[in-house]
DSSP file (Angstrom, degrees, kcal/mol; ACC not computed):
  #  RESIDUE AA STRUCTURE BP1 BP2  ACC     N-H-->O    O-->H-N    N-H-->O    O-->H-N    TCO  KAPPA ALPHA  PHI   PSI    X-CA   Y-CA   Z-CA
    1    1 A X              0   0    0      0, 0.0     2,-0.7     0, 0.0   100,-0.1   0.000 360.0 360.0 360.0 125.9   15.6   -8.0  -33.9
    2    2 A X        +     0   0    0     98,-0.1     2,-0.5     2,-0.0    98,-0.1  -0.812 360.0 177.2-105.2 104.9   14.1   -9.9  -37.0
    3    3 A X        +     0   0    0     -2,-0.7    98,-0.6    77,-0.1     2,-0.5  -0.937   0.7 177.1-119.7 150.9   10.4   -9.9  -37.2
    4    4 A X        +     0   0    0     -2,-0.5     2,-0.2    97,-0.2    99,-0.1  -0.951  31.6 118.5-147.7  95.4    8.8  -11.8  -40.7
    5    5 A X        +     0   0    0     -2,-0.5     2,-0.3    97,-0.5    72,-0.0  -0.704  24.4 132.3-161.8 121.5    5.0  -11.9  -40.7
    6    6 A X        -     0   0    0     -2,-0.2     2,-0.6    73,-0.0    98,-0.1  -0.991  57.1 -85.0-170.3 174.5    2.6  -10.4  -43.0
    7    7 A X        -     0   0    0     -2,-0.3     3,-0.4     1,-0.1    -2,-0.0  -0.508  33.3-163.1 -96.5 122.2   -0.7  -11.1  -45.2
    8    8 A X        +     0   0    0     -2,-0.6    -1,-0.1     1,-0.2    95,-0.0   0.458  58.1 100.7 -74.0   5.2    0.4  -12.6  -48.6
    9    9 A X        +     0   0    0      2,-0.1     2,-0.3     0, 0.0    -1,-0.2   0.315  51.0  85.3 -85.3  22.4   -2.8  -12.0  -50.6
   10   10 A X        -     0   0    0     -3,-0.4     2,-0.3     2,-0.1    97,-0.1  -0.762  59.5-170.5-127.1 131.6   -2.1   -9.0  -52.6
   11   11 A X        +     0   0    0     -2,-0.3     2,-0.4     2,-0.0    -2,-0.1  -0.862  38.1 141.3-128.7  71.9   -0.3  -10.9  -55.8
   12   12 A X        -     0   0    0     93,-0.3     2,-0.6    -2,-0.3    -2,-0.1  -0.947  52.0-115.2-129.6 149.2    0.8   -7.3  -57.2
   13   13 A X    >   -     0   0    0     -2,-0.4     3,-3.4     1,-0.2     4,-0.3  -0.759  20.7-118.7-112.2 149.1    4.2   -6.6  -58.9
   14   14 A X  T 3  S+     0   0    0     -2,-0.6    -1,-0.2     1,-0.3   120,-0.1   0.497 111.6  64.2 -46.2  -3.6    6.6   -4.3  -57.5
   15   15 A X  T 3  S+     0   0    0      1,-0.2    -1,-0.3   119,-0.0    -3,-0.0   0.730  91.5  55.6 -85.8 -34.9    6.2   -2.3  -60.5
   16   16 A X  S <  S+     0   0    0     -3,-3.4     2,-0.3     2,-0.0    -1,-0.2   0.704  73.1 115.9 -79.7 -29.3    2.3   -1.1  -60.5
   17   17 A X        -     0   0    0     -4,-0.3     3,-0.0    -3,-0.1    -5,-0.0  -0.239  61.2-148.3 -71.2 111.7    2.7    0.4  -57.2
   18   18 A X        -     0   0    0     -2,-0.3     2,-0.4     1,-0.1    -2,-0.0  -0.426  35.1-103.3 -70.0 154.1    2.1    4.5  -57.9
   19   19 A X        -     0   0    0      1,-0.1     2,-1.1     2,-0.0    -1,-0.1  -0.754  29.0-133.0-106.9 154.1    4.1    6.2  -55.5
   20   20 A X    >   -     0   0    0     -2,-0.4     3,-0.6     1,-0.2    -1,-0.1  -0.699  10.0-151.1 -94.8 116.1    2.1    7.5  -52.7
   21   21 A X  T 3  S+     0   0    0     -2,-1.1    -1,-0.2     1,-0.2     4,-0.1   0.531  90.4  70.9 -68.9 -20.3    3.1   11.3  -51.9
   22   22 A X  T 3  S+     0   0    0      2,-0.1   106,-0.3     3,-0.0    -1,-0.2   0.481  77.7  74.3 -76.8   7.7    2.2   10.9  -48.7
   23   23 A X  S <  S-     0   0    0     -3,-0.6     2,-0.2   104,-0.1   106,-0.2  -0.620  98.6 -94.1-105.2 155.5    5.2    8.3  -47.1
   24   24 A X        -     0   0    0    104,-2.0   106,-0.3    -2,-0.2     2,-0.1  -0.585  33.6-145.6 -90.2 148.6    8.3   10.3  -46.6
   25   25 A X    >   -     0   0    0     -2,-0.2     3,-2.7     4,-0.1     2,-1.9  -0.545  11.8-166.4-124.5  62.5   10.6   10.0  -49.5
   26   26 A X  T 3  S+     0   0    0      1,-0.3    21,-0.2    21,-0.2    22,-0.1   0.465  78.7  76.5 -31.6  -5.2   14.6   10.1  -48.3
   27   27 A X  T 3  S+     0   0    0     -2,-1.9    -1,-0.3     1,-0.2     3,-0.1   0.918  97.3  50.5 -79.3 -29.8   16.1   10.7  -51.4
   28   28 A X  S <  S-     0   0    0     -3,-2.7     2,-0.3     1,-0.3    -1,-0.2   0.472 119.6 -81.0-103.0  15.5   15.0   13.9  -50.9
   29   29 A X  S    S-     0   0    0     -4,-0.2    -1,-0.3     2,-0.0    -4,-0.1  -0.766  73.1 -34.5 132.3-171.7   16.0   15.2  -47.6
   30   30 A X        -     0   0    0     -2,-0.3     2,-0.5    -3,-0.1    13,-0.1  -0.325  59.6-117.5 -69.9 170.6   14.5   14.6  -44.1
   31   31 A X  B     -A   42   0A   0     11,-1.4    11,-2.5     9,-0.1     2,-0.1  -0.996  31.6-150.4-123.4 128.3   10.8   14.3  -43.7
   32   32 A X        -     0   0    0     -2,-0.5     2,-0.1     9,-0.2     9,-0.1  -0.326  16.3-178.8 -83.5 149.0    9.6   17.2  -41.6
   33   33 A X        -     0   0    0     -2,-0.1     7,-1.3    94,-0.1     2,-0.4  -0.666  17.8-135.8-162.2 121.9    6.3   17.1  -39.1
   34   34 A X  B     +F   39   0B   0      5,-0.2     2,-0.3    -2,-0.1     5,-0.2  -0.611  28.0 163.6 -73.0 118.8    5.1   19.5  -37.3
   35   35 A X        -     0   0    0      3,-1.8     2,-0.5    -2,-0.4     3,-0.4  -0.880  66.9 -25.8-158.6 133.3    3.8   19.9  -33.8
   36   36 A X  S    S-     0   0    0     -2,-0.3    83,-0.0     1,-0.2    -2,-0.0  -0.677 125.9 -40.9  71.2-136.1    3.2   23.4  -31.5
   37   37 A X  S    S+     0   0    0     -2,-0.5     2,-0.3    -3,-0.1    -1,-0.2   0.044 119.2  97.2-136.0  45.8    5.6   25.3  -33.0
   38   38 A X        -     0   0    0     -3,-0.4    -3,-1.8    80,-0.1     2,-0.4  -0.913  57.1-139.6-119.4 147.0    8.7   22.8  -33.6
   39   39 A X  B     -F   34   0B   0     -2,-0.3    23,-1.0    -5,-0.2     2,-0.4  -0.941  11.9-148.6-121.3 127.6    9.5   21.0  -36.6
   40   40 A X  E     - B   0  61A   0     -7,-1.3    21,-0.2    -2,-0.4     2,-0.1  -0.776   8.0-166.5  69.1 -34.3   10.6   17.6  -36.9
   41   41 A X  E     - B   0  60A   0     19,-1.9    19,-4.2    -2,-0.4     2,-0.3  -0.452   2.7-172.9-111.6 150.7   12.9   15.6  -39.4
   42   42 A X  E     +AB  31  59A   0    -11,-2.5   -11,-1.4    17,-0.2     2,-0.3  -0.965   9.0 174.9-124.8 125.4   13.4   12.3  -39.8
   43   43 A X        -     0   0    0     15,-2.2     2,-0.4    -2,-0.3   -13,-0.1  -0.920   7.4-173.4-135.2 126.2   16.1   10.6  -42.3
   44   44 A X        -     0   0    0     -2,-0.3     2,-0.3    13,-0.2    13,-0.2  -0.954  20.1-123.1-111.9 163.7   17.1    7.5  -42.9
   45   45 A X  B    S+C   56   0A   0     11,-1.1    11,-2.3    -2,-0.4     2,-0.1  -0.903  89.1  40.0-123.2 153.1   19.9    6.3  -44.9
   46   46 A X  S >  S-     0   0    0     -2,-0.3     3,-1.5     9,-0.2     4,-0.5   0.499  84.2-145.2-100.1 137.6   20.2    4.6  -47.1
   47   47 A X  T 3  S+     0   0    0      1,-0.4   -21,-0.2   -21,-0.2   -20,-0.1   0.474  86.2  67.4 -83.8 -29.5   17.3    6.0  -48.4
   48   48 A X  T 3  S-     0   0    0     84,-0.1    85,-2.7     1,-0.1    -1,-0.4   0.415  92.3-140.3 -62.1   5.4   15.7    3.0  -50.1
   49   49 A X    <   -     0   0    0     -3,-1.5    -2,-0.1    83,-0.3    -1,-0.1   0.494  14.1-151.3  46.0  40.1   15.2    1.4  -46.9
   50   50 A X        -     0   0    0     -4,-0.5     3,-0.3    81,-0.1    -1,-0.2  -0.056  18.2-123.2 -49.0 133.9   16.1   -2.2  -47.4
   51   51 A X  S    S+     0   0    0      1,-0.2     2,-1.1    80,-0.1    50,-0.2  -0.221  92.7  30.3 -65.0 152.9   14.3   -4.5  -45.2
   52   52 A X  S    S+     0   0    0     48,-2.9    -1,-0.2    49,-0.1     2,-0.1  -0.582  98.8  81.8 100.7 -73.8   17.3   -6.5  -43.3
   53   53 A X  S    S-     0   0    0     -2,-1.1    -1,-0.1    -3,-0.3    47,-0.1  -0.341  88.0 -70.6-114.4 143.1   20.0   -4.5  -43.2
   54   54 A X        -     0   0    0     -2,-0.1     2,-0.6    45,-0.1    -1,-0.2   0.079  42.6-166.3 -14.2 111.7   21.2   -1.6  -40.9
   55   55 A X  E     - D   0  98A   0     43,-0.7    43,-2.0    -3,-0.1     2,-0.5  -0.971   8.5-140.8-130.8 130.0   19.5    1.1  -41.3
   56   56 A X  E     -CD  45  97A   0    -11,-2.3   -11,-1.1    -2,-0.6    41,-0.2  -0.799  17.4-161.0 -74.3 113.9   20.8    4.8  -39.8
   57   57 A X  E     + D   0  96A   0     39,-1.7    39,-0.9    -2,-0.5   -13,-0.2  -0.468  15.6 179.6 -82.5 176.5   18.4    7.4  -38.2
   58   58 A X  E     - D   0  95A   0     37,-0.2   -15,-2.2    -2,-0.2     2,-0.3  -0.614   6.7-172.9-170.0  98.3   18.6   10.9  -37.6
   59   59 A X  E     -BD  42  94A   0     35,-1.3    35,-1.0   -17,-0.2     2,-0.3  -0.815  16.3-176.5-101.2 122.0   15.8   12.5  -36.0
   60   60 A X  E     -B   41   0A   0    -19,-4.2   -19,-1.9    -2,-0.3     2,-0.3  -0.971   7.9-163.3-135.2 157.3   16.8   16.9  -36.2
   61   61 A X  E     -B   40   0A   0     31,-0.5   -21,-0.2    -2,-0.3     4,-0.1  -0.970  32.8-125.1-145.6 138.0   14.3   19.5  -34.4
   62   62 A X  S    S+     0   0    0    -23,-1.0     2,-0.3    -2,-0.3   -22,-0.1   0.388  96.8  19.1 -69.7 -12.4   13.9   23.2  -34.7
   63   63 A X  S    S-     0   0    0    -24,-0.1    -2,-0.1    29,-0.0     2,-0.1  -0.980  99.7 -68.9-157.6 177.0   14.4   23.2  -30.9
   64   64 A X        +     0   0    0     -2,-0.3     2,-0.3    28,-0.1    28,-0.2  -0.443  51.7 173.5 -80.6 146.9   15.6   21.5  -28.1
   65   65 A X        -     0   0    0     26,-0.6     2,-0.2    -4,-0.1    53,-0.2  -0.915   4.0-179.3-126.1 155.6   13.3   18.0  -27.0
   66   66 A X  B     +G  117   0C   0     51,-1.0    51,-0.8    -2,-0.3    25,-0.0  -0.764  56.7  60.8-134.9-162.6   14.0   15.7  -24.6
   67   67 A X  S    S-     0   0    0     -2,-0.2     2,-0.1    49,-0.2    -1,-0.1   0.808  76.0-170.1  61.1  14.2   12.6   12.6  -23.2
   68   68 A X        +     0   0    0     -3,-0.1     2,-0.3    46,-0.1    48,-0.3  -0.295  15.8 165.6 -43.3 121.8   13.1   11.0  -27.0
   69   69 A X        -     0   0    0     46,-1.1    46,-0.5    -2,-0.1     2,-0.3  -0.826  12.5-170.2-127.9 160.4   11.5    7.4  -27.8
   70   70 A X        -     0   0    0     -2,-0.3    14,-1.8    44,-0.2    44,-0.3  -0.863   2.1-173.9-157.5 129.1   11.1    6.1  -31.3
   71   71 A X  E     -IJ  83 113D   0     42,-1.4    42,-2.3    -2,-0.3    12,-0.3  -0.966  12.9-147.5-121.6 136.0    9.0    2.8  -32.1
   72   72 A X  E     +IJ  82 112D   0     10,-3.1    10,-1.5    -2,-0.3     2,-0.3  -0.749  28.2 163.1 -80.4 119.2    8.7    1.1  -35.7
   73   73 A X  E     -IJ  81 111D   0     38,-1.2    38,-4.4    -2,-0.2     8,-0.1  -0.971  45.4 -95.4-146.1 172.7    5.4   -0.8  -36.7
   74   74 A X  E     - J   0 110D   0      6,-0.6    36,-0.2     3,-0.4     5,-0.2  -0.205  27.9-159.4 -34.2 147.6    3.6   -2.0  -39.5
   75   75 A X  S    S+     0   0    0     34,-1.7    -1,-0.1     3,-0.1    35,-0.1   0.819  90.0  13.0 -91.5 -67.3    1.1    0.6  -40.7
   76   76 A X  S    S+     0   0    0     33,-0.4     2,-0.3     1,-0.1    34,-0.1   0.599 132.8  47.5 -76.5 -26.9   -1.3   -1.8  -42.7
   77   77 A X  S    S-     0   0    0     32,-0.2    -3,-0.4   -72,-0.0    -1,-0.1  -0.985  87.3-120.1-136.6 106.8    0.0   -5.0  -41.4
   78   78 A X        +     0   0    0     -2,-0.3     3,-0.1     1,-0.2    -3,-0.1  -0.488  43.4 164.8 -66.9 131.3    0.8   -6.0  -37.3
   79   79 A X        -     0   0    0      1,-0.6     2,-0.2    -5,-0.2    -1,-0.2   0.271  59.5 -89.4-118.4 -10.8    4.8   -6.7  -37.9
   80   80 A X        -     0   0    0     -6,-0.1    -1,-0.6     2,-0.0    -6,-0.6  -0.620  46.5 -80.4 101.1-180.0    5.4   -6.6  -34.2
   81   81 A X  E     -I   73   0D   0     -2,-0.2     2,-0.4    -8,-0.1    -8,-0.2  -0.813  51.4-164.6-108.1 151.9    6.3   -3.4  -32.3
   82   82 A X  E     -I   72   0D   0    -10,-1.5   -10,-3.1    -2,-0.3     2,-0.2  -0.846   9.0-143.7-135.2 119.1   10.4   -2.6  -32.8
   83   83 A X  E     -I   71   0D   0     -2,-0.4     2,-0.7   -12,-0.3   -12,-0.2  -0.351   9.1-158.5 -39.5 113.8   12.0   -0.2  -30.6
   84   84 A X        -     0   0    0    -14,-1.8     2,-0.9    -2,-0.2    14,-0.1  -0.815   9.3-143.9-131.4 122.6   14.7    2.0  -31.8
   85   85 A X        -     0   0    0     -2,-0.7    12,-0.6    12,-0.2     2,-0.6  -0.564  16.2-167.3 -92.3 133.3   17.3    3.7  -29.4
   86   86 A X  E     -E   96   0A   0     -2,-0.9     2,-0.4   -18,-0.2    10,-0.2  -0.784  10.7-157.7-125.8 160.6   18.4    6.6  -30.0
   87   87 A X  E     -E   95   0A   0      8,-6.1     8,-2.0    -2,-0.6     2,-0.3  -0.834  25.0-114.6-105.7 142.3   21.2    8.7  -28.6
   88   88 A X  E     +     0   0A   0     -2,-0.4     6,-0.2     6,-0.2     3,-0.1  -0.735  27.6 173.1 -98.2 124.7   21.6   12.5  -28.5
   89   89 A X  E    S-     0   0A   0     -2,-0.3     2,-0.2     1,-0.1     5,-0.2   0.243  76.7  -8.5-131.5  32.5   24.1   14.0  -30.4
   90   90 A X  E >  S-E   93   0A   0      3,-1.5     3,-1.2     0, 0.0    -1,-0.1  -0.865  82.4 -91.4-170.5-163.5   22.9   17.9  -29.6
   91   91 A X  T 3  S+     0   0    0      1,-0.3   -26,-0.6    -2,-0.2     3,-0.1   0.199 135.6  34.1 -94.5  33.2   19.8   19.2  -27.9
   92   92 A X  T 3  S+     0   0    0      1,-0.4   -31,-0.5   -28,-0.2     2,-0.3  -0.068 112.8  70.3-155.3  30.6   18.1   19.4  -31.5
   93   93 A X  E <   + E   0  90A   0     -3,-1.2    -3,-1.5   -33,-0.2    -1,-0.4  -0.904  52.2 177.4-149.9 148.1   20.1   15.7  -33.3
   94   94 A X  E     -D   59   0A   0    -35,-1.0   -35,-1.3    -2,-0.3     2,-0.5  -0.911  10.1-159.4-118.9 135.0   19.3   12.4  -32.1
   95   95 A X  E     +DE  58  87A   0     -8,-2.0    -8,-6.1    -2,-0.3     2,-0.3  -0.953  21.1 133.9-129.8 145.4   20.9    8.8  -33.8
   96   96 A X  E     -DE  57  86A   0    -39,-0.9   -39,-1.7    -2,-0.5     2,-0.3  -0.975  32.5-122.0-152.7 171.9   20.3    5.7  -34.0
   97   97 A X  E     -D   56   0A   0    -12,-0.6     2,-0.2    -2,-0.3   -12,-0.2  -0.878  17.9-172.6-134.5-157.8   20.0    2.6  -36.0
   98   98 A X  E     -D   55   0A   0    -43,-2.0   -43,-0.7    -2,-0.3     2,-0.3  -0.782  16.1-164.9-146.3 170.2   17.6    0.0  -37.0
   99   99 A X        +     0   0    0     -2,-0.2     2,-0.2   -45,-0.2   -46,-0.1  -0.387  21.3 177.9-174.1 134.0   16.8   -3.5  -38.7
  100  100 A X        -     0   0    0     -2,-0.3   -48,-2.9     1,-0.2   -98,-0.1  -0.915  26.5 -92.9 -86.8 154.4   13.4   -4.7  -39.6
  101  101 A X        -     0   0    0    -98,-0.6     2,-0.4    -2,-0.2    -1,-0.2   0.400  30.9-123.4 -40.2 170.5   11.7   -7.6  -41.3
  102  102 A X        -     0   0    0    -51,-0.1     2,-0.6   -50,-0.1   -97,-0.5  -0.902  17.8-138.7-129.0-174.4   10.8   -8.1  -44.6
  103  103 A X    >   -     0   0    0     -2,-0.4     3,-2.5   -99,-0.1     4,-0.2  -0.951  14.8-137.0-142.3 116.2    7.5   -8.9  -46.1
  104  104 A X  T 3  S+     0   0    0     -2,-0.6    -1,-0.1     1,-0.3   -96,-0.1   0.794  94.1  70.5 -16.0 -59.0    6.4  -11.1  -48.7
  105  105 A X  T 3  S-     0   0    0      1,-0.2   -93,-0.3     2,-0.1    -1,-0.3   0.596  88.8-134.4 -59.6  -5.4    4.0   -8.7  -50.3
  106  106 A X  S <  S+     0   0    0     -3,-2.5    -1,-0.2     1,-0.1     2,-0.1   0.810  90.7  83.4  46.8  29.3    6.6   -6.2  -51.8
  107  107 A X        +     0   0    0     -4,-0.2     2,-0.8   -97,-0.1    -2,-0.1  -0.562  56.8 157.4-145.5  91.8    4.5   -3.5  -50.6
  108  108 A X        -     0   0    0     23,-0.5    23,-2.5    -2,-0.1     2,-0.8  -0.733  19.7-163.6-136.8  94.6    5.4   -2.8  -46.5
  109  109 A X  E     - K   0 130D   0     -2,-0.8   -34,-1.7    21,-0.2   -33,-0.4  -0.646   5.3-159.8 -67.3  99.1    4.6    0.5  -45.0
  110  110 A X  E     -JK  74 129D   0     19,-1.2    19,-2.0    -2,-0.8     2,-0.3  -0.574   4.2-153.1 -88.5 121.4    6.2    1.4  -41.8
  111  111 A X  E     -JK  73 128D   0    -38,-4.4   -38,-1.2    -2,-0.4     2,-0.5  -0.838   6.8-152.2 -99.1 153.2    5.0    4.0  -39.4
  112  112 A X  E     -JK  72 127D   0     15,-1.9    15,-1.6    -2,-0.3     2,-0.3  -0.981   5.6-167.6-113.8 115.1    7.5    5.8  -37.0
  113  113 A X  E     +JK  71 126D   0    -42,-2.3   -42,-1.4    -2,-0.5     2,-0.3  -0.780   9.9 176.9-102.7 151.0    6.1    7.0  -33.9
  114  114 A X  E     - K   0 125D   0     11,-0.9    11,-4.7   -44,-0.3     2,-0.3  -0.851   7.2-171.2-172.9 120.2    8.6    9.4  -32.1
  115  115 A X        +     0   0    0    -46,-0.5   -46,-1.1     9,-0.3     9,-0.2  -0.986   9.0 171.1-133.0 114.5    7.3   10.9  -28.9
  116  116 A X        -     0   0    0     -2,-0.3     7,-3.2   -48,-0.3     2,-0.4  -0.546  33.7-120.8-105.1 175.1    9.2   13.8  -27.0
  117  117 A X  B     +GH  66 122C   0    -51,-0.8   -51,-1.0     5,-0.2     5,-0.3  -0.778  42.3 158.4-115.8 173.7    8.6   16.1  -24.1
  118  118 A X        +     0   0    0      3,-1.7     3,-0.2    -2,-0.4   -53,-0.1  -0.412  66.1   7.6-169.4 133.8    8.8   20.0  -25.2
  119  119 A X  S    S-     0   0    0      1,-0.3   -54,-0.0    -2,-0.1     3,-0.0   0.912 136.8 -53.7  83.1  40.8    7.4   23.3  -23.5
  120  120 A X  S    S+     0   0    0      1,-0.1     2,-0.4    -3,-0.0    -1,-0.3   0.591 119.1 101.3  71.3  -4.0    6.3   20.7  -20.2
  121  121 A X  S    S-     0   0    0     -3,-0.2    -3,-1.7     0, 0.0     2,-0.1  -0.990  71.2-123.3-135.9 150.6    4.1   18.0  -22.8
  122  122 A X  B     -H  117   0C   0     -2,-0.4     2,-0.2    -5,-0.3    -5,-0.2  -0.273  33.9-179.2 -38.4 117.7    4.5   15.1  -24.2
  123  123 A X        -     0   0    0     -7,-3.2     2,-0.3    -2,-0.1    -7,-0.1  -0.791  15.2-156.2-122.8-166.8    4.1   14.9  -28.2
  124  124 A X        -     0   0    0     -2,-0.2     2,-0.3    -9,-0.2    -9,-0.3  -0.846   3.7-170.3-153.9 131.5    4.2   12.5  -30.6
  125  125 A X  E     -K  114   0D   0    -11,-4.7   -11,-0.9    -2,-0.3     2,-0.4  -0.902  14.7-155.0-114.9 141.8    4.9   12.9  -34.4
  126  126 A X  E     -K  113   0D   0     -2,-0.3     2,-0.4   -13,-0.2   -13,-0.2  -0.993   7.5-172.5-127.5 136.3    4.3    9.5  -37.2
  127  127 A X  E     -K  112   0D   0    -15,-1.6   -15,-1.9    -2,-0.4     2,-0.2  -0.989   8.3-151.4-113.7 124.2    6.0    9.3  -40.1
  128  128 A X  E     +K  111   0D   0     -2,-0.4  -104,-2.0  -106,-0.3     2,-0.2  -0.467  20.5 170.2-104.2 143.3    5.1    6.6  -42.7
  129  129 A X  E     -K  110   0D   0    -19,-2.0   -19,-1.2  -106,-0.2     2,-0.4  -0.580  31.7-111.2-175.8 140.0    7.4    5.0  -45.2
  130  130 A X  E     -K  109   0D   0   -106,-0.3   -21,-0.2   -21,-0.2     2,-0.2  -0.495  24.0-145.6 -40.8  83.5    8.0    2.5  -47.7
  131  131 A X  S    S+     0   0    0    -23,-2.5   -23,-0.5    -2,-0.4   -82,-0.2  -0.261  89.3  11.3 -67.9 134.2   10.5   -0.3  -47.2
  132  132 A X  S    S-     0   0    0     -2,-0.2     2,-0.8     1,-0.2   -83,-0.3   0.949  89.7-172.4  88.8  60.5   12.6   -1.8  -50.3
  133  133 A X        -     0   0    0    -85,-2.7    -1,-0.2     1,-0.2     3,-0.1  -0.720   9.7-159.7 -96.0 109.4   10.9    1.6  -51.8
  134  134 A X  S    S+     0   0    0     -2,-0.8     2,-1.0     1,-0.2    -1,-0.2   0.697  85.7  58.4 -67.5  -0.4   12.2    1.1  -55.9
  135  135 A X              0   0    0      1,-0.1    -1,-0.2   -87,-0.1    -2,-0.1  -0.624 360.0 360.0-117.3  87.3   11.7    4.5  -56.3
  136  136 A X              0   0    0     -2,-1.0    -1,-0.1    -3,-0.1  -109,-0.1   0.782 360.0 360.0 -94.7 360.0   14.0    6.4  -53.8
């Protein structure tokens, strides 16, 4: 699924953008989140995250979850909602893949929502990150 919509009115080059320590950064391993007393990680490769193309997940947790969902959206910017299935490949690894849009602005921040059951409830962990990120 290709979706291509976002506000062009930031005229900034890809070059000025400081990189924001808070977006998960793949080059340097999963990005852990915490919630109760599991943690987390999320990787995709290849880590610069090119808008377009196939993109792998890998969702690993410090214990077993079930009931896994994963949805992609814009953070800053409505992109549409994108759905990502993922498959279990132990009771702590999930895979998948992916494809999203691109955006005009050279600057497009993705949240990942990933919602599990563990210990009887429902969570939800968001992970932010930077597509086309030049600094991976």
């Amino acid at each position: 699924m290709f979706l291509v919509a976002c506000d062009n009115t930031k005229n900034i080059s890809e070059n000025t953008f400081p990189k924001d320590l808070t977006l998960c950064q793949f080059s340097t391993g999963e990005c852990y989140k915490n919630v109760a007393d599991i943690s987390v990680g999320l990787m995709i490769d290849p880590v610069h995250t090119p808008s377009e193309k196939p993109l792998n997940i890998t969702l690993k947790s410090t214990q077993a979850i079930t009931n896994i969902s994963m949805r992609i959206e814009g953070r800053d910017m409505f992109m549409g909602v994108i759905p990502v299935s993922l498959s279990s490949v132990t009771d702590n690894e999930s895979q998948g893949t992916l494809i999203f849009g691109s955006c005009s602005s050279n600057y497009m921040v993705w949240r990942a929502f990933v919602t599990f059951d563990y210990q009887n409830q429902q969570r939800t962990l968001m992970y932010d990150f930077l597509a086309d990120n030049p600094n991976p």
